[in-house]
C-alpha positions as CSV (number, residue, x, y, z in Angstrom):
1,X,-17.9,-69.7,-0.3
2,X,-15.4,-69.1,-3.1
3,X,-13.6,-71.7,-4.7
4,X,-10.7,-71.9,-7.1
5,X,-9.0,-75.3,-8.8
6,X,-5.5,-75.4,-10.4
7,X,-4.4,-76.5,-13.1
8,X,-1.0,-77.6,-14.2
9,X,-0.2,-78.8,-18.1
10,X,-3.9,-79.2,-18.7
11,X,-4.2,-81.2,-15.6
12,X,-6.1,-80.5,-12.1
13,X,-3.6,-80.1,-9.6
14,X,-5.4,-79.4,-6.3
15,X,-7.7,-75.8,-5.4
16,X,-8.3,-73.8,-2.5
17,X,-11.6,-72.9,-0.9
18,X,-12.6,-70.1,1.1
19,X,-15.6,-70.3,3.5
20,X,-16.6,-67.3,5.3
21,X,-18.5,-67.5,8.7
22,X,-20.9,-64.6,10.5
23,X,-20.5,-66.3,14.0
24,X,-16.9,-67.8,15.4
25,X,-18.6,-71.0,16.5
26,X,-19.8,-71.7,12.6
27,X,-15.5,-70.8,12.4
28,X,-14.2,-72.9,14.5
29,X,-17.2,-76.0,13.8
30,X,-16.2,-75.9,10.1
31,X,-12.3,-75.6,10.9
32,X,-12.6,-78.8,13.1
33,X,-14.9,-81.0,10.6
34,X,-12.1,-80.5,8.4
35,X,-9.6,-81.5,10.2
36,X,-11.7,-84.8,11.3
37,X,-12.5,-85.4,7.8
38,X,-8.3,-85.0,6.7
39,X,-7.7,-87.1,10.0
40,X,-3.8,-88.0,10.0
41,X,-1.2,-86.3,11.7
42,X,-2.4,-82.8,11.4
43,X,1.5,-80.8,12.0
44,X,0.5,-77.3,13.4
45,X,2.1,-74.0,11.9
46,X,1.7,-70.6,13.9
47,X,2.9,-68.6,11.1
48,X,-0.3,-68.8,8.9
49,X,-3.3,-67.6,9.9
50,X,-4.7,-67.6,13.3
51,X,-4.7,-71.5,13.5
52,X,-3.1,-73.6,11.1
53,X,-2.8,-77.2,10.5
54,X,-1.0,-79.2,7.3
55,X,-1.8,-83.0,6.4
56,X,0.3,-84.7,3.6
57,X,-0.3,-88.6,2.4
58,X,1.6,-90.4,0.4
59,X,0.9,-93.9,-0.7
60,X,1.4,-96.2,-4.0
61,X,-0.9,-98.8,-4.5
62,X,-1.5,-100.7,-8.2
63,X,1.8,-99.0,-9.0
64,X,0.1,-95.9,-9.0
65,X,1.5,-93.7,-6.1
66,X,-1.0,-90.8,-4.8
67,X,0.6,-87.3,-3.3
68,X,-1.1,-84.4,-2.0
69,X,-0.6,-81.8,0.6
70,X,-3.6,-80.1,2.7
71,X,-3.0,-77.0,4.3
72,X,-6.2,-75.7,6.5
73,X,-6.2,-72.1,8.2
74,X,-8.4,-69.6,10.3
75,X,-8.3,-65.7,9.2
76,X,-10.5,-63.3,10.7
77,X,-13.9,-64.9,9.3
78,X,-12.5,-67.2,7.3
79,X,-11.7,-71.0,7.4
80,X,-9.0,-71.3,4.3
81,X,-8.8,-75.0,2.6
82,X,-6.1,-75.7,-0.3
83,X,-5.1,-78.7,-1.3
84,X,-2.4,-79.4,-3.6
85,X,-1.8,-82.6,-5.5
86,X,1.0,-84.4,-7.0
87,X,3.4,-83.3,-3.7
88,X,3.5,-84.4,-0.2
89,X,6.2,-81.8,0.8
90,X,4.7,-79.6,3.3
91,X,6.4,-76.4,2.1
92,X,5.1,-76.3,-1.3
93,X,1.7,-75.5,0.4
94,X,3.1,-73.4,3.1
95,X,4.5,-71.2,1.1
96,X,1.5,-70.4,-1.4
97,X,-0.6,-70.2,2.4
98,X,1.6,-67.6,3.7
99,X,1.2,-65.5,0.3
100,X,-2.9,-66.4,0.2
101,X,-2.6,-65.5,3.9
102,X,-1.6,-61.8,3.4
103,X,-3.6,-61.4,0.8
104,X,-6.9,-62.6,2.1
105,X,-6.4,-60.8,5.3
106,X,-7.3,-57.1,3.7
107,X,-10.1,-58.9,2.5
108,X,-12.0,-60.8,5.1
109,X,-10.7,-58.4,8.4
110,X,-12.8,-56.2,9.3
């Protein structure tokens, strides 16, 4: 597993996590308890990854509104999790997914 958080003006503002899996039914077990544990309406997008889903929420409560944006993907042997907070707009995550993506890709294809 390698992780990463990030940071904006001294404050967390979401991470990404890497899990990498041997076996494709580890793979696709750990893509789909991620998915159940988002839950929501998970909007597909073929052009990251092998498999890719995005969940955003967006809800005030005590004056305090929370926004984040989940963007959960398959690579070779590797089930991709980033979450970014403080947004609910889909492409602000798709866009660092598709970079991540291409980068990872060297990396965890054999």
């Amino acid at each position: 597993m390698i992780s990463q958080l990030f940071e904006r003006s001294g404050e967390t503002s979401g991470g990404v996590t890497v899990l990498l899996y041997d076996n494709d039914s580890d793979l696709i077990s750990a893509y789909s308890m991620i998915q159940a544990i988002l839950g929501g309406d998970n909007e597909q997008h073929p052009a990251i990854g092998e498999q890719a889903t995005v969940t955003s929420l967006s809800q005030s409560a005590f004056g305090i509104t929370i926004e984040l944006v989940n963007l959960t993907f398959i690579r070779c042997n590797a089930v991709v999790q980033t979450q970014l907070l403080g947004t609910s707009y889909a492409g602000d995550v798709e866009a660092y997914g598709k970079r991540l993506d291409k980068r990872l890709a060297s990396a965890v294809c054999n």
